[in-house]
C-alpha atoms as one frame of an Amber mdcrd trajectory, in Angstrom:
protein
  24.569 -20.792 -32.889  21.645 -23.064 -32.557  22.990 -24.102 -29.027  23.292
 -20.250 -27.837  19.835 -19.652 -29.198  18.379 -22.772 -27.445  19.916 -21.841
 -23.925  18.625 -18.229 -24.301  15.343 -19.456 -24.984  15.040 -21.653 -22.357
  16.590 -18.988 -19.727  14.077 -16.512 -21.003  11.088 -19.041 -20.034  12.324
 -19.682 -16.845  13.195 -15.760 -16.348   9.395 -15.428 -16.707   8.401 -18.067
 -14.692  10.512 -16.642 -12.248   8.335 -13.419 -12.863   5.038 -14.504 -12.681
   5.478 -16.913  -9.632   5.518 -19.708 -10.229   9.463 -19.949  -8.822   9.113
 -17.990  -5.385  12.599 -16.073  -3.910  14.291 -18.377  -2.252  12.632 -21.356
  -3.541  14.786 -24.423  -5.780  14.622 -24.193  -9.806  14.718 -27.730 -11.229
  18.106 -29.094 -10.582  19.962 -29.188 -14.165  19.428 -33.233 -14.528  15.345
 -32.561 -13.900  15.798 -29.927 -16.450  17.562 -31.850 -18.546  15.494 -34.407
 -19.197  12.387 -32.526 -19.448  13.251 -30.670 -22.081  15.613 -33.394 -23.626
  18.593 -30.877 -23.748  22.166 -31.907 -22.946  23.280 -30.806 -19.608  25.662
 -28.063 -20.549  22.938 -26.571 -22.332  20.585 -26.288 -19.055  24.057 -25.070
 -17.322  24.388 -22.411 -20.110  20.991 -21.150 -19.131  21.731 -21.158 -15.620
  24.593 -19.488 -15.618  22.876 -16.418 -18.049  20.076 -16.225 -14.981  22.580
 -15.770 -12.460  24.412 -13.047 -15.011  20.772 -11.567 -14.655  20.790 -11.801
 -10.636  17.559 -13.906 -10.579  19.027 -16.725  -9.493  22.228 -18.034  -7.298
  23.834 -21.527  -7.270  24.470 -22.888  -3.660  27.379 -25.634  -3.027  26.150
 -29.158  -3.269  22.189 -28.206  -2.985  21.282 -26.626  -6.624  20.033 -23.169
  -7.873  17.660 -21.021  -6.252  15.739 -17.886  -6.858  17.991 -15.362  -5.585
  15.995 -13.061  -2.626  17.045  -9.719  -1.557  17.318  -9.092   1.602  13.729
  -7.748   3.272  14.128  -4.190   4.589  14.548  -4.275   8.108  13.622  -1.958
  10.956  15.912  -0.755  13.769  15.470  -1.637  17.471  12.733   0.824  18.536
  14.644   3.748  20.962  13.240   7.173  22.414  16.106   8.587  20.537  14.853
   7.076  17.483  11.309   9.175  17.862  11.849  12.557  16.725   9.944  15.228
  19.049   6.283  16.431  18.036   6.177  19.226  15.835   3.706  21.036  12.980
   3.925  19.373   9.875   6.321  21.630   7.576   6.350  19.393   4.120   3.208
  20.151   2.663   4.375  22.212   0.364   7.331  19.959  -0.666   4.144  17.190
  -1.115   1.986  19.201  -2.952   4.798  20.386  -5.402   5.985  16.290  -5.896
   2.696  15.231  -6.303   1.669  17.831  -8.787   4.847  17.093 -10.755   4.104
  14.009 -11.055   0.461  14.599 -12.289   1.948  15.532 -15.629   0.307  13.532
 -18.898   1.735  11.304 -20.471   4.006  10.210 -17.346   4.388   6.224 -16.538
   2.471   5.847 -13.049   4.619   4.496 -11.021   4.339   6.856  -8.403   0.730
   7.703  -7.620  -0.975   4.269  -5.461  -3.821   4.054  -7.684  -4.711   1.105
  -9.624  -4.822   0.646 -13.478  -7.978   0.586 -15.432  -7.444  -3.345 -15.939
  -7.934  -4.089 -12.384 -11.032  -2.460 -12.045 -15.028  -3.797 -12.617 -15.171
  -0.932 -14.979 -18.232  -2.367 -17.336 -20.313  -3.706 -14.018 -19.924  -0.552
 -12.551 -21.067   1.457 -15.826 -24.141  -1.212 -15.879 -25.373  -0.083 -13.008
 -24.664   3.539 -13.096 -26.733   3.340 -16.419 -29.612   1.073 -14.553 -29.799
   3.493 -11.722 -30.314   6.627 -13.668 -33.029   5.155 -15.577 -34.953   3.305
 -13.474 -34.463   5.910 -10.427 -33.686   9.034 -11.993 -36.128  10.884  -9.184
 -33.904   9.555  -6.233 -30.834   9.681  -8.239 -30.171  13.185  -8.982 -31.520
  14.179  -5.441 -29.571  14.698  -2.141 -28.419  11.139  -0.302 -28.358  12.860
   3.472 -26.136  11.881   6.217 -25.767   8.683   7.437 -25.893   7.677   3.680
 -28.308   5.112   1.418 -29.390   2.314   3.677 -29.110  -0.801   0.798 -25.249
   0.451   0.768 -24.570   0.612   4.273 -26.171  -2.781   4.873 -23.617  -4.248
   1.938 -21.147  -2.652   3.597 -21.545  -3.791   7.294 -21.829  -7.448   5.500
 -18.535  -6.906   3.823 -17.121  -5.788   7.663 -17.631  -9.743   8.903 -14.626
 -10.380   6.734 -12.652  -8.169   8.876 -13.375  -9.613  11.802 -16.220  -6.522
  13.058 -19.790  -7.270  13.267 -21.815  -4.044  13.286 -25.443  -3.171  12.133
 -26.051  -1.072   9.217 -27.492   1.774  11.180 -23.498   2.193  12.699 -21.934
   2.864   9.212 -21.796   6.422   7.603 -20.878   6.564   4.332 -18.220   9.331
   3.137 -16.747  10.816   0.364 -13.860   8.094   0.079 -11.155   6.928   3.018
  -9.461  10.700   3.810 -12.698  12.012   3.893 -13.649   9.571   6.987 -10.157
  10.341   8.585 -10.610  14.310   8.311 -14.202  13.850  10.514 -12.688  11.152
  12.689  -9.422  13.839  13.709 -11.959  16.063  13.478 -14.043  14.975  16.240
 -11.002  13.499  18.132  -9.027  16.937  18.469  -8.715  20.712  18.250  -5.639
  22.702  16.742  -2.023  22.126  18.480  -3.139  18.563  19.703  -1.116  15.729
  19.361  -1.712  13.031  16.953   0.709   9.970  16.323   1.023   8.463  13.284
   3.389   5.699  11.429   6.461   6.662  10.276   6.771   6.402   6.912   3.006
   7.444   7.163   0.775   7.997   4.231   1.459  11.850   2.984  -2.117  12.372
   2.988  -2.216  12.230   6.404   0.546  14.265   7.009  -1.143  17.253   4.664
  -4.683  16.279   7.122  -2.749  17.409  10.283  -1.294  20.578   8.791  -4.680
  21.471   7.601  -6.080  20.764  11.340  -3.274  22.429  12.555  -2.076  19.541
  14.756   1.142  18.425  15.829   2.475  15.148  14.806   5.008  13.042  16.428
   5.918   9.819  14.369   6.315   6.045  15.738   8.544   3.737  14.008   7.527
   0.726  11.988   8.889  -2.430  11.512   8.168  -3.810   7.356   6.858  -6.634
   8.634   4.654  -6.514  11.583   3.508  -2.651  11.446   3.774  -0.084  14.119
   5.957  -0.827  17.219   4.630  -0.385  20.226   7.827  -0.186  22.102   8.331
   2.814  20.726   4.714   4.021  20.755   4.891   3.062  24.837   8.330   5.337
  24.816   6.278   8.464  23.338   2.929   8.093  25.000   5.242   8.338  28.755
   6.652  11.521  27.215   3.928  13.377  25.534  -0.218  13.644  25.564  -1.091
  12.120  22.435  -4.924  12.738  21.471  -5.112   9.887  19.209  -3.527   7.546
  17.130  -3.696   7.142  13.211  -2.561   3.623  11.405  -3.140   0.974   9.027
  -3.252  -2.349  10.969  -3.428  -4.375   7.204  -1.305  -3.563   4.940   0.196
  -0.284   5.776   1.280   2.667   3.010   3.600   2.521   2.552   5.518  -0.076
   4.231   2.723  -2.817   3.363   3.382  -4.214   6.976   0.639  -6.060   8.956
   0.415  -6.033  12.391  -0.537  -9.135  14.013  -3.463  -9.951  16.302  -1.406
 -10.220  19.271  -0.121  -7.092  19.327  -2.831  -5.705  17.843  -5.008  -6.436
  21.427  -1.639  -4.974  23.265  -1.769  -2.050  21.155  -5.653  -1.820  22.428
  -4.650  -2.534  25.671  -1.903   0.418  25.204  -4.335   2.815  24.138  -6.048
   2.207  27.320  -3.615   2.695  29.506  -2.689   6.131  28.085  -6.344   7.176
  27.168  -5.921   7.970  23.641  -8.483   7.055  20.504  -7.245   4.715  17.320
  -8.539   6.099  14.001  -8.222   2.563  12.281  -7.312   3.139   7.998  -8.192
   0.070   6.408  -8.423   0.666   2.917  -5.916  -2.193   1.627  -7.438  -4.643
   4.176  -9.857  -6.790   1.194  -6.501  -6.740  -0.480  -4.376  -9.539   1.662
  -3.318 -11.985  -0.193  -3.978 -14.811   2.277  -7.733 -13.466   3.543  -8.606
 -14.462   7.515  -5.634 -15.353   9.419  -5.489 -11.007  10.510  -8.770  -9.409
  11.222  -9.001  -5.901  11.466  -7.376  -4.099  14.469 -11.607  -2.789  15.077
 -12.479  -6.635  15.776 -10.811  -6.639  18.946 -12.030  -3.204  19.727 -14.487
  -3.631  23.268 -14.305  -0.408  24.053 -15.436   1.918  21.559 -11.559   2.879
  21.263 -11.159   2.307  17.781 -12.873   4.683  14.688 -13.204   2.460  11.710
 -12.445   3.883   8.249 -12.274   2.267   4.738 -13.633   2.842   0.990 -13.791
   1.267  -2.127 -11.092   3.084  -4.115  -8.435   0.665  -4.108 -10.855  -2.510
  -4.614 -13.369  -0.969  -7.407 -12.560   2.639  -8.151 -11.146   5.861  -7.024
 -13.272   7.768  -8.999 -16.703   6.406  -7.031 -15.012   8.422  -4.023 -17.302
   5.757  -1.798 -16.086   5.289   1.689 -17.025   4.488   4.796 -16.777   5.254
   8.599 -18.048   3.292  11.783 -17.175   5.768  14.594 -18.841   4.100  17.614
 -19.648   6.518  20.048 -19.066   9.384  18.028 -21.644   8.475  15.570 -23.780
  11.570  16.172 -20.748  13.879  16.006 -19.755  12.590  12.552 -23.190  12.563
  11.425 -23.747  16.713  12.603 -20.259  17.177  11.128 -21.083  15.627   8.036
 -24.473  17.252   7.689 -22.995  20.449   7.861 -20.159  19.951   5.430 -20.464
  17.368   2.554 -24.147  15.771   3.542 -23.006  12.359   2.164 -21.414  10.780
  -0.637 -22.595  11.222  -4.112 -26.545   9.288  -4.377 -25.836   8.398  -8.367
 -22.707   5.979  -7.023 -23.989   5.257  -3.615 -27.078   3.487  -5.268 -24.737
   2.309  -8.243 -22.082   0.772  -6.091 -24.973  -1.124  -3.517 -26.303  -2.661
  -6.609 -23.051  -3.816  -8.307 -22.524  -5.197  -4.504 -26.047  -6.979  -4.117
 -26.040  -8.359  -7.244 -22.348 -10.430  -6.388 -19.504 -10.409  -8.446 -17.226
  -8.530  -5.800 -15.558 -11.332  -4.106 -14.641 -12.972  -7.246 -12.994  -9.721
  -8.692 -11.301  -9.536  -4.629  -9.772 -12.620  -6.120  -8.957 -12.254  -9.608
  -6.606  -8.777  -8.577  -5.442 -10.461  -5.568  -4.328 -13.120  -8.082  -2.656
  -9.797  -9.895  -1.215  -7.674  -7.851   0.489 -11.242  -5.966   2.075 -11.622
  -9.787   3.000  -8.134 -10.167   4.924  -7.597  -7.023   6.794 -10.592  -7.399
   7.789  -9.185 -10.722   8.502  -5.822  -9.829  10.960  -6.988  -6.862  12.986
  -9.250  -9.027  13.009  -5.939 -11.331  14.296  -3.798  -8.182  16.648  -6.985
  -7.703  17.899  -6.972 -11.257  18.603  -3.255 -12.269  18.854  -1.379  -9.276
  22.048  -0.587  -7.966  23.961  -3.005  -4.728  22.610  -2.130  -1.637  19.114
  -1.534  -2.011  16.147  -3.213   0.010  12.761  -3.754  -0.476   9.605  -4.660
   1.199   8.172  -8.023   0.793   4.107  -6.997   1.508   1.710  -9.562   1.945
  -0.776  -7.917  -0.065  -1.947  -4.453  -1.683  -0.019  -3.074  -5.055   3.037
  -1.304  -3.145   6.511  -1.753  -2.258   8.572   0.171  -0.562  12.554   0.207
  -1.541  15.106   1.432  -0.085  18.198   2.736  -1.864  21.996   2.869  -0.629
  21.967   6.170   1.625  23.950   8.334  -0.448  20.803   8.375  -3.104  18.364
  11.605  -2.694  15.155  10.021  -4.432  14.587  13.722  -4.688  17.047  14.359
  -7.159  15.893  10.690  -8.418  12.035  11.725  -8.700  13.187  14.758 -10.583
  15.198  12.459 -13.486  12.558   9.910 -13.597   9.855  12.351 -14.769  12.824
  13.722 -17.282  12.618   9.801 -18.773   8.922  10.139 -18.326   8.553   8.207
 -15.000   6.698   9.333 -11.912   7.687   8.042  -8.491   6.589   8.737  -4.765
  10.326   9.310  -3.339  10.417   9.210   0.576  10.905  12.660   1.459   6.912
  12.721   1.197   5.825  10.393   3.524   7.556  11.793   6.939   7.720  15.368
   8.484  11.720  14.373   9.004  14.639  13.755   6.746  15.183   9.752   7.579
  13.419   8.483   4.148  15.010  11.270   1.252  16.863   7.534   0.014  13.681
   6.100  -0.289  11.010   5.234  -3.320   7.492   3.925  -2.949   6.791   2.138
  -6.334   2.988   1.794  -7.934   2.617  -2.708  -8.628  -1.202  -2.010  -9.154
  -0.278  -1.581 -13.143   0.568  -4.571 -15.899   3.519  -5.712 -15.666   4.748
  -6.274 -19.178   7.369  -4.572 -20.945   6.794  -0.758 -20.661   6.959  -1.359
 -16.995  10.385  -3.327 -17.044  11.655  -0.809 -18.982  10.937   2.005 -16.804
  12.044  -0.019 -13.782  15.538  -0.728 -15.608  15.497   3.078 -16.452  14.548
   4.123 -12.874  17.528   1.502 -11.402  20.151   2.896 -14.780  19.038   6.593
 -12.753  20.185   5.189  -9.165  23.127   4.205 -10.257  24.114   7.279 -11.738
  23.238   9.367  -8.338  25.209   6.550  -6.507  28.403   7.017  -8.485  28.507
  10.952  -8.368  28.032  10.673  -4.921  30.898   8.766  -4.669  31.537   6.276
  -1.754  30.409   2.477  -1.260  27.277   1.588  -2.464  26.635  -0.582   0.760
  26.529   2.253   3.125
């Protein structure tokens, strides 16, 4: 008994070493001799321990080289073909998105599904310290209207947060907005009229998708590889068979795919865009999020040519209840600013003057790296969860930054009828269907990282792969198809 007990315990440590990080997928455990002597346990016991984390899938022994952490295979895009990009069309899912996302609004629901991050992650107490400095030392200026382009202390933080990505503008360029989709509504907005064409990602975000029914554009969607973002292959294919107006992505960390593109084909993309005379709106709200910060600039820091409209907030980094974004729109400054005069003004003055301060006074980049630091940890735990419970088959994303991943069940799973069972068991999800105008993602699941992983979180991860399961054996057929 004392044996079994000892080779349980020391599986369990190395199960959450595994977890945490410190053991990356595909890297070498100890070998069993190593282990052996450091914890001055016979070898059969360091076997026995072994051989319970490959029962558990996190790790796989390999002929005459040792155990390893066992890795998934990455989700992987098809070879970009015209065929592949389905024609331009109105977008016909926002009620299907509105009547997901308000299910999964319910209290008392595990977030899993909604791309927000938890209250841990977030400068909460800084933030309250200088909301409470602001309104009493300038209650006047406060509580009084903040007009279009926005407080100048803020916009000057914000253009010297922009060197990080690569873009060097002057204060007087950046507008400030009510949050990210505010900045993308006046960006399309200026950009088009109703029945234009816009391109986006596909998956895309779904509040884009709900933006272009709203504007009454059409939408025709580019594949993306999980990896390096958008392909322009198939963007090139599109753009020679239909007049796209302009063209909406994440360069850094897309949503949800959490693919980068890199700077190489960011400039051909540029070049691209060119060729065809059509705008970039630029959304680059995970971008302070990479986990390895400098080697990709923003897809704006190659822009020469005014080509690219800049968008971005805070709600991801400090708080998506500031609603504090940001847009640098070149030369359609002055049609943003009329636009915004005449419809919102500007963002809120209270957090505008709160959120310069908390920036002026430091602090930010050290919290940049503390969640970093987190959300690294958490995804790395949440894909050896997807790894362990959920059923053969299914892929994931391996993102180089942000809180998301993206995973991709056998094909025979609705996530649908998956989202729908999960908020039965009191777990929201973001199942595919929502983030394309077309029927290509229904077997997919974009999961919420940006939350503690401890164990409420495995548990509704080994619920949510018990669920998969289920729909994969009444559906009958291989798993693996």
């Amino acid at each position: 008994m004392t044996n079994l007990l000892l080779y349980q315990r020391i599986a369990g440590q190395l199960a959450e070493d595994i977890r945490r990080g410190v053991y990356q997928p595909g890297e070498r455990v100890p070998s069993v001799r190593k282990m052996s002597a450091q914890l001055n346990v016979s070898h059969a016991t360091v076997l026995q321990a072994y051989a319970n984390l490959e029962d558990q899938g996190l790790i796989r022994a390999r002929p005459q080289s040792g155990f390893y952490v066992h890795q998934t295979p990455a989700l992987t895009a098809p070879t970009p073909d015209i065929a592949k990009v389905e024609r331009p069309g109105l977008v016909t899912r926002s009620s299907i998105i509105n009547q997901v996302l308000t299910e999964s609004r319910r209290e008392g629901v595990f977030p899993l599904g909604a791309a927000v991050p938890h209250v841990d992650y977030l400068p909460v107490r800084a933030l309250h310290q200088q909301l409470a400095k602001v309104t009493r030392f300038h209650s006047p200026r406060a509580f009084s209207y903040m007009f279009s382009p926005g407080f100048e202390p803020l916009r000057r933080q914000v253009a010297i947060r922009m060197r990080d990505a690569g873009v060097v503008v002057d204060p007087s360029e950046v507008v400030i907005t009510h949050g990210c989709v505010d900045a993308l509504q006046m960006s399309l907005r200026v950009l088009t009229k109703p029945g234009d064409l816009i391109a986006v990602e596909s998956p895309t975000y779904y509040g884009l998708l709900q933006l272009a029914d709203l504007l009454g554009l059409k939408v025709i969607e580019i594949p993306c590889d999980p990896t390096t973002g958008i392909s322009l292959e198939a963007l090139q294919l599109a753009a020679n068979q239909w007049p796209i107006k302009a063209l909406v992505l994440t360069a850094r960390l897309s949503n949800p795919l959490g693919g980068t593109i890199p700077e190489e084909r960011q400039r051909q993309l540029l070049r691209l865009a060119g060729d065809y005379d059509f705008q970039i709106v630029e959304d680059d709200i995970y971008g302070e999020l990479m986990f390895e910060q400098g080697p990709t600039k923003a897809l704006k820091s190659h822009d020469r040519d005014s080509r690219v409209i800049y968008c971005s907030s805070f709600s991801k980094t400090l708080s998506p209840g500031v609603r504090i974004g940001w847009i640098i729109a070149g030369k359609y400054q002055d049609e943003v600013q009329r636009l915004q005069t005449f419809s919102t003004h500007s963002a809120c003055s209270v957090t505008q003057m709160a959120v310069a301060a908390y920036l002026e006074n430091g602090g930010y980049d050290r919290h940049l790296r503390h969640i970093r630091q987190e959300y690294r940890k958490n995804l790395n735990a949440f894909q050896l969860a997807v790894q362990q419970y959920f059923p053969a088959g299914t892929q994931m994303t391996r993102p180089k930054g942000g809180f998301i991943l993206w995973v991709s069940l056998p094909a025979r799973v609705n996530t649908k009828d998956l989202h729908l069972r999960a908020l039965q068991q009191g777990i929201s999800i973001a199942p595919g269907l929502i983030f394309s105008n077309t029927e290509q993602f229904n077997h997919c699941v974009r999961l919420n990282c940006g939350i503690p992983w401890n164990r409420e979180a495995e548990r509704a991860l080994m619920t949510l792969g018990m669920l998969a399961t289920q729909l994969c054996q009444e559906a009958g057929g291989s798993w693996e198809d």
